[in-house]
C-alpha positions as CSV (number, residue, x, y, z in Angstrom):
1,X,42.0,-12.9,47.6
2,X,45.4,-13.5,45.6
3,X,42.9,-13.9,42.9
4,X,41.0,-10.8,43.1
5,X,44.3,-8.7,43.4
6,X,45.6,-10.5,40.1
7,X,42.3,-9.7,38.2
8,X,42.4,-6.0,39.5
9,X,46.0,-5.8,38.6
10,X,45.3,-7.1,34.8
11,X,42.1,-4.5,34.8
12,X,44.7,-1.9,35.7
13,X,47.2,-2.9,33.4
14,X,45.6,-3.2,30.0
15,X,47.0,-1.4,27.5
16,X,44.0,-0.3,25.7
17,X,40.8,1.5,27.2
18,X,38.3,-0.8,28.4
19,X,34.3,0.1,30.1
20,X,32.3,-2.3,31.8
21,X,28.8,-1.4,31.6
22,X,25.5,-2.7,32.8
23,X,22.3,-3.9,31.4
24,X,20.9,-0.7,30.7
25,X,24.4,0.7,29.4
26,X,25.4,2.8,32.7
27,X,28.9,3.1,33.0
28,X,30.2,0.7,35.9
29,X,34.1,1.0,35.8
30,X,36.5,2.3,33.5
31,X,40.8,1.2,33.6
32,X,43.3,4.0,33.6
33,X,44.1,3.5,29.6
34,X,40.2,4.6,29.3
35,X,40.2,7.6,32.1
36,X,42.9,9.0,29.8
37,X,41.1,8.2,26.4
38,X,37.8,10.5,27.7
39,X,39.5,12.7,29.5
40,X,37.9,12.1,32.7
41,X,38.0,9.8,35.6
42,X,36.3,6.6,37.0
43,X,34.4,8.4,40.0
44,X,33.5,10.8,37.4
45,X,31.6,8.3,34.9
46,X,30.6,5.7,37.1
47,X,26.7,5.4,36.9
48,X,26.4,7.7,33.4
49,X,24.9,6.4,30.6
50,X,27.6,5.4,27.9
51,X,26.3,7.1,25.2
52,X,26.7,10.5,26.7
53,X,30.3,9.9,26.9
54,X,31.1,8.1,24.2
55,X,29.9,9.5,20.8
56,X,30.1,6.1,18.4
57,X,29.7,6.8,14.4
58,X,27.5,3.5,14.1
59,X,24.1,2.2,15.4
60,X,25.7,0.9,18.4
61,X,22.4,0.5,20.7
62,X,20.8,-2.3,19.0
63,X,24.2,-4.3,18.3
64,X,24.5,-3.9,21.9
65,X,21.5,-5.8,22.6
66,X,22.1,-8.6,19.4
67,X,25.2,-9.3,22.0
68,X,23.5,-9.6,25.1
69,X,20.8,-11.6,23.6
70,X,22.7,-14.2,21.6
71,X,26.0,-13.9,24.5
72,X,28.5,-13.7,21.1
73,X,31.2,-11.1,21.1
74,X,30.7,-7.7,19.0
75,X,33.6,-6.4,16.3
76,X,33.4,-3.1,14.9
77,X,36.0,-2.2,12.9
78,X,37.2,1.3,11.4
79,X,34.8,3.1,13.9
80,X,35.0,7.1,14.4
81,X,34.8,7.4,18.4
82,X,34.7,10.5,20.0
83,X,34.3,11.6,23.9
84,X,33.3,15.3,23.7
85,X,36.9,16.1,25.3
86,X,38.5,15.4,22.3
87,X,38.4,15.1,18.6
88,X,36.4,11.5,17.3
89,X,39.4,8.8,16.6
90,X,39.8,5.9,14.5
91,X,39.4,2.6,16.3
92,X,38.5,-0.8,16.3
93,X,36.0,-1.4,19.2
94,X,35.1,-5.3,20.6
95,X,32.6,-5.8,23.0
96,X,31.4,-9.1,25.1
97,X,28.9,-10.1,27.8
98,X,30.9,-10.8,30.8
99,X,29.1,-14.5,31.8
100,X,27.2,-14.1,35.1
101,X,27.2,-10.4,34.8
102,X,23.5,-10.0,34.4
103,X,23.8,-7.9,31.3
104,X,27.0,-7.0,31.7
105,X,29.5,-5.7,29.1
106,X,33.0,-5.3,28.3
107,X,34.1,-2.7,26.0
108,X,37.4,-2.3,24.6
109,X,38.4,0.1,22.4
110,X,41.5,0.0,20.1
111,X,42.4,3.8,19.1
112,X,44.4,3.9,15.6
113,X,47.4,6.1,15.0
114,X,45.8,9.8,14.7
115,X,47.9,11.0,12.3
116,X,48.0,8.0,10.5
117,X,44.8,7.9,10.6
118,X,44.1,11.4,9.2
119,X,46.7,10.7,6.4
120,X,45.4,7.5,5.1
121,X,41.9,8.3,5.4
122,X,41.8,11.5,3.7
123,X,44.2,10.3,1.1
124,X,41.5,7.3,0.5
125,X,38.7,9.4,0.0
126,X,40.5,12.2,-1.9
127,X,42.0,9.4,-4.1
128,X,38.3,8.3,-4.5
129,X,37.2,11.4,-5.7
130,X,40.1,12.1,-7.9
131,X,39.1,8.5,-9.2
132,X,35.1,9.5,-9.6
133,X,35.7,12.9,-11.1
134,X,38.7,11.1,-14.0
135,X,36.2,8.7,-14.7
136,X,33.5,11.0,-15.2
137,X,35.7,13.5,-17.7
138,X,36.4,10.1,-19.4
139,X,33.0,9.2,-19.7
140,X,31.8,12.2,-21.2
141,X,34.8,12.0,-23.5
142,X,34.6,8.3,-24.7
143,X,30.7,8.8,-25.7
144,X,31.4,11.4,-28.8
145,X,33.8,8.8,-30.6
146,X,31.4,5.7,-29.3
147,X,28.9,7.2,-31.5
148,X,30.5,7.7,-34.4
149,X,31.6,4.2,-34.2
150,X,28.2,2.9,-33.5
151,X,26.8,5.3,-36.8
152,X,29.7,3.9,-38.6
153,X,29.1,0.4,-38.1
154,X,25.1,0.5,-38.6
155,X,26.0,2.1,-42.3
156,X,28.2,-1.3,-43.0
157,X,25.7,-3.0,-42.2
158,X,23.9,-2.3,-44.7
159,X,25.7,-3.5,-47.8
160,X,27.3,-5.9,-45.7
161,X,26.7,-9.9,-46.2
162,X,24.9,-11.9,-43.7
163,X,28.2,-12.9,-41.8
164,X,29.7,-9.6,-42.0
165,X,26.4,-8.2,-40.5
166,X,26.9,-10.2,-37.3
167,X,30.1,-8.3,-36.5
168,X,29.0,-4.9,-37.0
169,X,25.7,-6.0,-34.9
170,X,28.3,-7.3,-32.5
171,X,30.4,-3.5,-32.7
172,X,26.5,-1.9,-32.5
173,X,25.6,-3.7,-29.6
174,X,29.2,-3.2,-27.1
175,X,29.1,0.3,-28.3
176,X,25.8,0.7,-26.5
177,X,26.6,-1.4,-23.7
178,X,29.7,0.6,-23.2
179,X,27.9,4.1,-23.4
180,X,25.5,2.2,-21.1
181,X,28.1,2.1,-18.4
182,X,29.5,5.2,-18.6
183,X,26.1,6.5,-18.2
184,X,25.9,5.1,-14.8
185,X,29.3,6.6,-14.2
186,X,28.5,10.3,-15.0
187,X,24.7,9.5,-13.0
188,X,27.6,8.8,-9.7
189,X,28.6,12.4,-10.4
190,X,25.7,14.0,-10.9
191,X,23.2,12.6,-8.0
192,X,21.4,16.0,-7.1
193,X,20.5,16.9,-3.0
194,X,17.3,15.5,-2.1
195,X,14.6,17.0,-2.0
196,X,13.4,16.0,1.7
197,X,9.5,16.1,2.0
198,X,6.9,13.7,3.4
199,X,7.2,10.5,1.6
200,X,4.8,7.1,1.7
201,X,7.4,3.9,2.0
202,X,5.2,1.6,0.8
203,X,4.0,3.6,-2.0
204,X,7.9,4.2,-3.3
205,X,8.2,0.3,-2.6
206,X,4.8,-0.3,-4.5
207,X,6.3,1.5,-7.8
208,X,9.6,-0.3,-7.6
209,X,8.3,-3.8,-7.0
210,X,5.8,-3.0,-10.2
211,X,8.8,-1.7,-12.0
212,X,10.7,-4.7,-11.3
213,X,8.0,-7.3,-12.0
214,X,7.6,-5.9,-15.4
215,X,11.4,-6.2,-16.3
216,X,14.2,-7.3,-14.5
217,X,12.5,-9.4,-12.2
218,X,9.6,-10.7,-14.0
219,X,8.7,-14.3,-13.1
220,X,10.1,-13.9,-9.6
221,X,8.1,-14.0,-6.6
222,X,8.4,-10.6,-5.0
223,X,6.7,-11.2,-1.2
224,X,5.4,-8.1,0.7
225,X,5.4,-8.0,4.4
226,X,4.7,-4.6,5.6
227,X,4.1,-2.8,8.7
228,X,0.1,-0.9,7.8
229,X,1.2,1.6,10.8
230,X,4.9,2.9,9.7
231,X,4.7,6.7,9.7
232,X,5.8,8.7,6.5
233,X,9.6,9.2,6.1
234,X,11.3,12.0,5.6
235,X,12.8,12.1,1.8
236,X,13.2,12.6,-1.4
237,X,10.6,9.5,-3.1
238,X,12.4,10.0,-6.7
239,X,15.6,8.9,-5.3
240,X,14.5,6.4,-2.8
241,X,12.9,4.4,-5.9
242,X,15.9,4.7,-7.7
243,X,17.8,3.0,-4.3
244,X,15.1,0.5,-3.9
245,X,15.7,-0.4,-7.1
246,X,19.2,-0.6,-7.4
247,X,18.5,-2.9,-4.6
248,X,16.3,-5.5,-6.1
249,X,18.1,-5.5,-9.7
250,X,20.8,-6.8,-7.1
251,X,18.5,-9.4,-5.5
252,X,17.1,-10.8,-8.8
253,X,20.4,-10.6,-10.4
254,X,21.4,-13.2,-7.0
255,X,18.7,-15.2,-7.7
256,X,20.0,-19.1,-8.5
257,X,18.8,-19.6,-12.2
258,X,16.4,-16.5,-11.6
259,X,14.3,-18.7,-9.6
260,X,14.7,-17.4,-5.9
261,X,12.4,-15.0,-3.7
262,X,12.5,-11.6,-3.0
263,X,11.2,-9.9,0.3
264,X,10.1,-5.9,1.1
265,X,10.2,-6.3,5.0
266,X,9.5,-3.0,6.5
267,X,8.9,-2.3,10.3
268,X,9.1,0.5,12.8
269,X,12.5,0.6,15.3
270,X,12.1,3.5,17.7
271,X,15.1,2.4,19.7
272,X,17.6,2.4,16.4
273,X,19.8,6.2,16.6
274,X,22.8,6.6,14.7
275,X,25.3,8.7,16.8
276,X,27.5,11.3,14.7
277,X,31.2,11.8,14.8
278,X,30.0,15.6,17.0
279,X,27.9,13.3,19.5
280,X,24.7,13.8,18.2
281,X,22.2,11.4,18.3
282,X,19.6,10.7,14.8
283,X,16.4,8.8,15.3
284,X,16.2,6.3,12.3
285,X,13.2,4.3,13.0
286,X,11.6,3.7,9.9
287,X,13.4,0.4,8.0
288,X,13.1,-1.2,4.7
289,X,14.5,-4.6,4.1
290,X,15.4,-6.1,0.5
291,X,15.9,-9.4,1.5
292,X,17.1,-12.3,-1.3
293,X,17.9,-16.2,-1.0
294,X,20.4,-16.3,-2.9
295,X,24.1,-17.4,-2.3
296,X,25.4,-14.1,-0.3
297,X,27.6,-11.8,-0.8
298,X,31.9,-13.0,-1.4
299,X,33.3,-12.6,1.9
300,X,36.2,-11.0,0.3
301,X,33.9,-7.9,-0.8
302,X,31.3,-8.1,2.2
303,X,32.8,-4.8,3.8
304,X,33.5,-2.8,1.0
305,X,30.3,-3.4,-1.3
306,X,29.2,0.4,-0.6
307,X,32.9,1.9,-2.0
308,X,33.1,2.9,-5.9
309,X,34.1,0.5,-8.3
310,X,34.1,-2.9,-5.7
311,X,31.4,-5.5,-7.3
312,X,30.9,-9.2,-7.0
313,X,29.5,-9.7,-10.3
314,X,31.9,-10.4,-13.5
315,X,31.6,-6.8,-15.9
316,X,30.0,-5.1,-12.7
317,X,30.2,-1.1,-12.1
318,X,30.9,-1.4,-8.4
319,X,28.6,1.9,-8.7
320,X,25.3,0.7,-7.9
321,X,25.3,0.2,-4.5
322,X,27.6,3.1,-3.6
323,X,25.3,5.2,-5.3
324,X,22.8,4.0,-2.9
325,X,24.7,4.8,-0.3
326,X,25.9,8.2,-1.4
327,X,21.6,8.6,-1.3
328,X,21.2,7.4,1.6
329,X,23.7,9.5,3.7
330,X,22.3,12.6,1.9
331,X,19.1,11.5,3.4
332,X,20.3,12.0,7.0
333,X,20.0,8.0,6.6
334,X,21.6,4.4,6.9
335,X,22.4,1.9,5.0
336,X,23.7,-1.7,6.0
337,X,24.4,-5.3,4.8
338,X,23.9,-8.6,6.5
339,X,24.7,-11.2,4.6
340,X,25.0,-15.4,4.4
341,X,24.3,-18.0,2.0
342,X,20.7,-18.2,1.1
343,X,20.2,-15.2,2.8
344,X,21.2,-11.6,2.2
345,X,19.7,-8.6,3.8
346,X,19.8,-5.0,2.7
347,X,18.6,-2.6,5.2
348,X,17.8,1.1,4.8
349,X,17.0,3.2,7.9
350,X,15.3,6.6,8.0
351,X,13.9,9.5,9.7
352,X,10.5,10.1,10.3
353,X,8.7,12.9,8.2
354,X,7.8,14.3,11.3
355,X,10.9,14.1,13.5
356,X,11.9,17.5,13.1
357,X,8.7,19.1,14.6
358,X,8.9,16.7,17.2
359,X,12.1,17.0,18.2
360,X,13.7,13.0,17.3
């Protein structure tokens, strides 16, 4: 008895809201720190499914059942969460199978400071566009003088002596790879709105694995394992090539000595929704994996590969996959990373062309 009063005296006593739900993600109990995070109280939630009181800016529902499945605890950090009471918050959320629970769950949830929260976020992303929008006046503004050093250069050349030659080839060439990379930077910028229509998966991955085979990745063994079934998605194929291509460039340019293996996994995940910071759910059930052997992604960078300007490659952007993922979110989409040695995963997750009439 002493023991159940001491465990029901901790439960009440946490400092932080905590849920226990069941195997199908019913509410069971909540503590007091949680009935005053959503506004509500235990005898009110008990028995409700969680996601219609907590509104979590992640594909939660699948990492839900990774936990139960492999009985590991679940960190998700930097996590809008909101309760349909109250406006979404910053937090860090940890969840665990409670042993012996039959499916059971702990959630706790770690709300940051709001106004910090506000203040440092905003200031992040407006410092990020300040950042972009710099860089893409500077671009446009380097590439003028870059050619008149390129035009200059190639006119030495020729009444230049065979040694001299190799440094103006050497000014030609950086010149070009220079105005190569600020291309890339005014292309960040100037990503148009897709165009959202029917689109083929298979047929975008067809044109970039062709694409790829011919150029970046020739020689390398690019392995197709498709679903024959997966409805069309809804997108814009232009811009889904150019993502799916960003991605393998990435993959081959992993490769050990350009001799690893590239996979195009797709398959069909009706169960995967991403919940919005309002509470609305979005079907994404259509998935396309990039999948390399290669050795991973630094740990350093894992979380961050999708901001401007972070790379893991010596001279690299950092633009590439952020671009990606600025396509990607103006798809209504997601895009995640998984990554170890010898095995790194690039998922994109869609809607269905069809989920509007039908009401996904």
């Amino acid at each position: 008895m002493s023991g159940d009063i001491a465990e029901e005296a901790l439960w009440t006593s946490l400092p932080v809201p905590a849920l226990v739900v069941d195997a199908a993600d019913r509410i069971v109990r909540i503590n007091p720190a949680a009935e005053g995070f959503m506004l509500v109280s235990q005898r009110a939630v008990a028995g409700e499914p969680l996601w219609d009181r907590l509104a979590v800016d992640a594909p939660m529902e699948e990492a839900f059942e990774r936990a139960r499945q492999s009985g590991a605890p679940l960190f998700v950090n930097d996590v809008d969460i909101g309760t349909g009471a109250r406006a979404p918050m910053l937090c860090n959320l940890q969840v665990a199978p409670l042993a012996g629970g039959a499916g059971q769950m702990l959630i706790l949830l770690a709300p940051r400071e709001l106004a910090g929260r506000m203040a440092q976020k905003s200031g992040v992303k407006a410092a990020a566009r300040s950042a972009i929008g710099m860089a893409e006046m500077l671009a446009h503004e380097i590439k003028n003088p870059l050619a008149g050093i390129t035009g200059a250069a190639q006119l030495l050349s020729m009444n230049a002596s065979a040694g001299d030659r190799e440094l103006t080839d050497l000014i030609v060439g950086e010149s070009r790879r220079i105005v190569g990379l600020l291309d890339r930077v005014e292309q960040f910028g100037n990503v148009t709105r897709p165009v959202l229509r029917r689109v083929n998966l298979h047929d975008v991955l067809d044109r970039a694995r062709r694409s790829a085979m011919v150029g970046f990745a020739a020689g390398m063994p690019i392995v197709e394992d498709y679903d024959p079934s997966l409805p069309h998605a809804l997108g814009d194929g232009d811009q889904l090539l150019q993502v799916v291509l960003n991605l393998l460039k990435n993959a081959a340019e992993a490769a050990p000595g350009g001799h690893g293996t590239i996979r195009l996994h797709t398959y069909y995940d009706g169960a995967l929704r991403v919940r919005r910071g309002d509470g609305a759910g979005l079907a994404l059930p259509l998935q396309i994996e990039i999948i390399d052997d290669g050795p991973g992604l630094p740990p350093d960078i894992a979380e961050e590969v999708f901001e401007p300007f972070v790379s893991g490659r010596e001279n690299g952007t950092g633009l590439g996959l952020a671009l990606a993922a600025k396509i990607i979110s103006e798809h209504g989409g997601w895009i995640s990373v998984s990554s170890v040695p010898g095995r790194t995963v690039f998922r994109i997750s869609l809607q269905r062309a069809d989920a509007l009439e039908e009401g996904d």
